[in-house]
N, C-alpha and C positions, 0 to 999 in steps of 0.2 A: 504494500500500500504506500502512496505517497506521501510526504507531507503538504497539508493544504490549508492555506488562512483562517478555516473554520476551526480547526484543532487548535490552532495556538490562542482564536477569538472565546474560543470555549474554557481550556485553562486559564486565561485573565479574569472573565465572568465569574468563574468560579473563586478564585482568591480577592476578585474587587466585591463581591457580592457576600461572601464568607461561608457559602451555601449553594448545594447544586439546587438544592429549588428555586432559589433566589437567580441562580446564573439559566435557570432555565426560565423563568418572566425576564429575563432583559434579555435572552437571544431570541426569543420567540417558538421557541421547540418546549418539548416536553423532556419533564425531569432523566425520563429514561433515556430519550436522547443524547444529555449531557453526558451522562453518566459511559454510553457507547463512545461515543468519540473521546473522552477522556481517554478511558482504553486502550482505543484506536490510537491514539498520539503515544502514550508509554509504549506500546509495542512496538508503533513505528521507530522510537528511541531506544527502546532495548534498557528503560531506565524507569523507577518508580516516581512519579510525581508528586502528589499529593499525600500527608499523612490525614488518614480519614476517621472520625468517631462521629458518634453518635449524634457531639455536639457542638463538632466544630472540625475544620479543613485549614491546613497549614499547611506551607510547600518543603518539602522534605531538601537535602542541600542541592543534589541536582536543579531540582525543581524552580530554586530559586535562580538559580544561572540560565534555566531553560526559562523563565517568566521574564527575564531582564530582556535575553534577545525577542524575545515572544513580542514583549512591549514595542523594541524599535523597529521590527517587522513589518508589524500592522502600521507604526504609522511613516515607513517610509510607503506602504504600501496605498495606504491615505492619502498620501501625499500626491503618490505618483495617479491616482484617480479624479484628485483634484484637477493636476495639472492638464490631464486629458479634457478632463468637460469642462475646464475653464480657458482653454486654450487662444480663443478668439474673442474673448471679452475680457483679456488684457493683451497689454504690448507692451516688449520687454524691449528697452533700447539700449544698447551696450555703450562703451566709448573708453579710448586708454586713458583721455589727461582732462579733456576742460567739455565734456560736451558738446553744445551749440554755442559756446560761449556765453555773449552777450546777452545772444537770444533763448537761453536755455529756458526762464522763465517764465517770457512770455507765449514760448513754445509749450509751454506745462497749463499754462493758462487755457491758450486759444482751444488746446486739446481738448481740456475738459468741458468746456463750453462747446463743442461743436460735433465733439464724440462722448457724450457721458454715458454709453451705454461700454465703453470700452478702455478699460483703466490703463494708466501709465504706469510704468515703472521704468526710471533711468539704473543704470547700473556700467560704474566705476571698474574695469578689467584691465590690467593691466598687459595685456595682450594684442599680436600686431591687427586681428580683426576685430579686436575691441569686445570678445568673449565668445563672437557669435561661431568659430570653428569650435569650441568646446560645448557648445549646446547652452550657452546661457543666457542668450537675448535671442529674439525675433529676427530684428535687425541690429546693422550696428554706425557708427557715425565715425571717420575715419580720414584720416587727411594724409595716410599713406596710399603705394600702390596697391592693387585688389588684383588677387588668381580670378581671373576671367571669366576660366575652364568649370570652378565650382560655385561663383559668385553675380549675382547679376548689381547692377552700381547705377546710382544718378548722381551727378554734380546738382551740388545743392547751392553752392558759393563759391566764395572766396574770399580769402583774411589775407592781408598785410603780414609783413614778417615784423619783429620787435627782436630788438635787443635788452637781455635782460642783463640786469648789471647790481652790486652793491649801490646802496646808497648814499656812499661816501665814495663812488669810483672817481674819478677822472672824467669820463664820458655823464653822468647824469646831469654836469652843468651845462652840456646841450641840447638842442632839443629836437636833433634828427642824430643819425650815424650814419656812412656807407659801409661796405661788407668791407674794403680796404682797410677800412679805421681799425677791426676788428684781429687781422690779421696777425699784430704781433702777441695776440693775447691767448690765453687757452680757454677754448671753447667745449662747452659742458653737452653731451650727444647721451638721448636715449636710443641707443642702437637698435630696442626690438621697436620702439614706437611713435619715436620721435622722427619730426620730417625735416631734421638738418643734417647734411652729409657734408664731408669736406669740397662735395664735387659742387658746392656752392660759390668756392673760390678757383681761380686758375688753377690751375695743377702750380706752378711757380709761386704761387702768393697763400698755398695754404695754412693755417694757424695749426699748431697744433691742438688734437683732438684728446679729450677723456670720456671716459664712458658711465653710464648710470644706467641704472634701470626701474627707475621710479618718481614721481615728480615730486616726492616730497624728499627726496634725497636731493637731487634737483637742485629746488629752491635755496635747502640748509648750504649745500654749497656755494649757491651762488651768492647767497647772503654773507658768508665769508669771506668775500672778497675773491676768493681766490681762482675760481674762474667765472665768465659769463656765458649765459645759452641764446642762443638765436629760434627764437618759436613763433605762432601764429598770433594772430590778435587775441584768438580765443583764451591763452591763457593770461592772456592781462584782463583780461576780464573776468577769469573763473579762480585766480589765484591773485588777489593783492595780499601782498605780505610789508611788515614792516621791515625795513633795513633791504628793500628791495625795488629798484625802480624799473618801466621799461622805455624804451625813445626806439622811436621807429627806423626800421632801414631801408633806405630811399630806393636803392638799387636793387634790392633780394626779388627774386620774382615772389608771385605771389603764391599762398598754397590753396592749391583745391579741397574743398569738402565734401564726401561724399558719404550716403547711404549706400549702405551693401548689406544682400541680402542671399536667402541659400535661394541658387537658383529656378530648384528643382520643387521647392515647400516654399514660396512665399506666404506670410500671413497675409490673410485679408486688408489688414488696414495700411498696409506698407505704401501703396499711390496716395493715401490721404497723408499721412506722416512724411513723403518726400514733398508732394505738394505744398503743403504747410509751413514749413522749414524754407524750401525754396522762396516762398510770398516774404517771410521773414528778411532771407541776404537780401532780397530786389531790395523791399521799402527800406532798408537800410544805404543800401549803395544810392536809392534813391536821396535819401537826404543828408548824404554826404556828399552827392553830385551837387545838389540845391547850395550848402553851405559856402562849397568851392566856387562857384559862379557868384556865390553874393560878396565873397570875401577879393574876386576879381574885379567887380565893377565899380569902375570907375566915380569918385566923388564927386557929386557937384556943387560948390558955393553958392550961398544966396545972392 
């Protein structure tokens, strides 16, 4: 015989209840029932469960090792039934370092007003597709390259490059940088998730490179002076720290944002959630296009 979630639902009943009568009104069977598949579980284990009297039921020392995994069984087993028939009425969005950035929370906003029948959840992975090759988001938000082959992707933007610097550096009393300014300094690289490589500079003019692998490691170094990182807008937006400034770089091209998704299982809500995100970068690029043309025209005297 095998083991099956009814046996180990029936040993908990019975020690949460203190009574096979009692474990047989909360499973829905009859007493004789309990009583059979208790049975049926020691035998399948080759191990005595339960000490039994007249007037009471206590789990003997197996019994008690066999009730502890019994318990995480069932509710990894809960779990995983949750996760089935709640599958399209949430969206799980992944991401390694800052989210949507700026827009992260107006993007949490618009969601739930436009989709409340379908909940969000953001989630923080420090992984190059932002968790979704380990099965842990829907989709995921990602400002590296994407495998083609197993990933389907929409550009949703694009962010500015920023220099992030101490806030006693040399460079924070200005108020732009180029990549050249950078060169003689060492530059701080998440190698599985970050989008700065040294192929940013000429092969001739590159800084040297160190490496991290997490943004809170990151930061603490960067805040000690002792080197600076080159990232998107998104994380001056999603990281201000103290003893930490960033100043934009004029010349860095820009980085792309993209949704990416498994190609083969798209959730349902994944065109609402790129579309959404997308309307986001526009109205933004829109009214930093507006500021730039206002900050160009021309004054006129009375």
């Amino acid at each position: 015989m095998d083991l099956e979630l009814r046996h180990l639902r029936c040993l908990v009943a019975i020690v949460d209840t203190g009574s096979f009568t009692d474990a047989a009104i909360d499973l829905g069977v009859s007493q004789a029932a309990v009583s059979r598949t208790l049975l049926a579980l020691e035998r399948i284990l080759g191990v005595r469960l339960l000490h039994r009297t007249s007037r009471s039921v206590s789990p003997t020392t197996a019994g008690v090792q066999v009730l502890a995994r019994a318990r995480h069984l069932l509710a990894e087993a809960d779990d995983l039934v949750g996760e089935a028939t709640t599958g399209h009425t949430r969206l799980r969005i992944g991401h390694a370092w800052s989210a949507a950035g700026r827009h992260t929370a107006e993007f949490q906003r618009r969601w739930a007003a436009r989709h409340p029948d379908v909940e969000l959840h953001l989630i923080r992975t420090n992984s190059a597709t932002g968790g979704l090759a380990e099965g842990l988001c829907d989709l995921a938000i990602v400002r590296t390259g994407v495998d083609e082959r197993r990933y389907a992707h929409a550009v949703v933007g694009h962010e500015r490059r920023y220099c992030a610097m101490a806030a006693d550096d040399p460079f924070a009393r200005r108020r732009s940088l180029l990549l050249a300014d950078v060169r003689e300094r060492t530059v701080l690289v998440d190698r599985r998730t970050g989008t700065t490589t040294a192929g940013l500079w000429p092969e001739a003019e590159r800084p040297a490179v160190e490496y991290t692998r997490d943004v809170d490691d990151w930061l603490a170094d960067i805040a000690a002076g002792r080197c600076v990182g080159i990232t998107p807008e998104s994380t001056v937006a999603q990281y201000r720290r103290d003893g930490i400034v960033y100043r934009p770089v004029r010349d860095a091209p820009p980085v792309a944002v993209q949704f990416v998704w498994r190609r083969h299982d798209p959730h349902p809500a994944t065109h609402a959630a790129v579309a959404l995100l997308q309307g986001l970068y526009r109205e933004h690029e829109g009214r930093r296009a507006g500021r730039s043309a206002g900050s160009t025209r021309p004054a006129h005297g009375r």
